[in-house]
N, C-alpha and C positions, 0 to 999 in steps of 0.2 A: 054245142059243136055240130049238131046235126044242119042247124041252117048254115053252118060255113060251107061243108062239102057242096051243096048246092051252087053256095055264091060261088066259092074258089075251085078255078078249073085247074085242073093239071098243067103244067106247064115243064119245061127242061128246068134242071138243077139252078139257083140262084132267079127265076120269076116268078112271079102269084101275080093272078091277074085276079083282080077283086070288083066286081061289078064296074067292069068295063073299061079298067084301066090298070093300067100293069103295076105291081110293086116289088121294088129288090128283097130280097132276102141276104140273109149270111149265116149261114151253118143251119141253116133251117128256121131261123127267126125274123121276123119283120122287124120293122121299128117299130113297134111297140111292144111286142116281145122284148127287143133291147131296153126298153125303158124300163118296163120291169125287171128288166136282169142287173141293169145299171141301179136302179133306185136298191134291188135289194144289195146288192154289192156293197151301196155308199149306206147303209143301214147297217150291215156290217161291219165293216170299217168305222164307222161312226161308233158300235156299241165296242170297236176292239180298240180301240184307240180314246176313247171314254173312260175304257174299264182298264187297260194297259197302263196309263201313263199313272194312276193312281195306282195299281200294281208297284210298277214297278219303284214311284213314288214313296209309298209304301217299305217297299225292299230296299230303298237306301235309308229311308229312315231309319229301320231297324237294323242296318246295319252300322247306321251312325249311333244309336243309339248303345248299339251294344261295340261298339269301337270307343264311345264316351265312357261305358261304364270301364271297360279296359285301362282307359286313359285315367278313371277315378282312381280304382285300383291299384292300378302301376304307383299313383300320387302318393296313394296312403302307404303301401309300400316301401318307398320310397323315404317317404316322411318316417314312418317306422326306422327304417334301416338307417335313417341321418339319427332318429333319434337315438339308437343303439351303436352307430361308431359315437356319437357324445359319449355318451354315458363310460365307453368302453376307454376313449379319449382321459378321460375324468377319472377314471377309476386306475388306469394307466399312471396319470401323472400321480395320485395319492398315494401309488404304490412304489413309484420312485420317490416318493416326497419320504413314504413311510421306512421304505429301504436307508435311502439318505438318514435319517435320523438314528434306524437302528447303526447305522457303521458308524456315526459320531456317536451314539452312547458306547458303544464298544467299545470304540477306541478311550474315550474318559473311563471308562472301567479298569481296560488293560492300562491305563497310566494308572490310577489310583490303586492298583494290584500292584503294579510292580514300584510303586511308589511307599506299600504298604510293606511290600518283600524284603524292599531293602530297608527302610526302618526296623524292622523285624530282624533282619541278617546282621545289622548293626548291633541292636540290643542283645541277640543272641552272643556277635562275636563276644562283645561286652562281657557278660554275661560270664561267658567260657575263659575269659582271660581270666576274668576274677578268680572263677572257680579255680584254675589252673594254678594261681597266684597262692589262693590258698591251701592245697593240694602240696604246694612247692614249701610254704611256710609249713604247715604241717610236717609234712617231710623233712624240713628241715630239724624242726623240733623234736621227733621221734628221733635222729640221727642224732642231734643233739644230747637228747637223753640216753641215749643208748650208749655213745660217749659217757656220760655221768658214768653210769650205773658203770659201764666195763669199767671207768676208771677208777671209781668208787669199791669197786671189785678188786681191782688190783689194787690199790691202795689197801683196801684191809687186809688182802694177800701178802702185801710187802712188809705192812702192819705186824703180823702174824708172823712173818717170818722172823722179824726186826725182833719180836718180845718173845718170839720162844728160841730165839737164837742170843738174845741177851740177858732176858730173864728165867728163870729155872724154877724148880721147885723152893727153895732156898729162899731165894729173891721174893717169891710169891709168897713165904710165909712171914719174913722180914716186914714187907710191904703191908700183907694184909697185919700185922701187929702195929707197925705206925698209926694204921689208921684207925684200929680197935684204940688206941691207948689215945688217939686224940680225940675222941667221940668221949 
């Protein structure tokens, strides 16, 4: 820089006059200052836009990636919980199928119960007429006897009266001699 001050003479804001011929300026830069300003700019931009697009490139993949494993997830999830309304579908119907069956056994039971009841209430009535038949017959026969006997009763009562009202001592001695003297 020491040989520029020499060549470049002062001049008003926006000229350099550089070994004998004027040159513009802008903001204090020549063109070639600008071309350095420019070439570092597009050097810039070249490495941020090199390195951006694979950034950002980058950042969607991984966010597709991790949007996929989501979408995995969800699947197997998904696949899960179908497989578990089956199952539950399944176990559902086996439980109506198993209900079903128990109210048809039931009901063949309460018929066979009360199929057995009345057979049994039959035999019982049965049973109790007999008993009742014979109960009546018997009773009949104790009343029967009891007849005998009172009548049998009074018979030898009237007996009794008949032979001590017609026969006497006398008679009885009369009587017991007939039969001593036929022996």
């Amino acid at each position: 820089m020491s040989a520029l001050p020499a060549i470049v003479e002062e001049q008003p804001a926006g000229h350099t006059e550089v070994a004998g011929h004027e040159e513009q300026t802008l903001l204090g830069l020549g063109a070639e200052g600008w071309v350095y300003v420019s070439i570092t700019i597009f050097f810039v931009i070249a490495i941020f836009f090199a390195k951006a697009p694979k950034k950002i490139t980058d950042a969607l993949d991984a966010q597709i990636a991790e949007k996929r494993r989501n979408l995995d997830e969800a699947a197997k999830i998904r696949a899960e919980a179908q497989a578990l309304l089956d199952e539950a579908k399944a176990q559902h119907a086996a439980s109506a199928q198993d209900a079903a069956a128990m109210l048809d056994h039931a009901k063949q039971e309460a018929a066979q119960i009360i199929a057995q009841a009345e057979a049994d209430t039959s035999v019982m009535l049965e049973r109790r007429a007999a008993m009742a038949e014979q109960k009546i017959a018997a009773a009949e026969r104790a009343a029967a006897d009891s007849l005998r006997r009172e009548a049998a009763g009074a018979a030898v009562s009237a007996a009794r009266a008949v032979i001590a009202g017609s026969y006497g001592e006398t008679k009885d001695r009369k009587l017991a001699d007939e039969i001593i003297s036929s022996i």
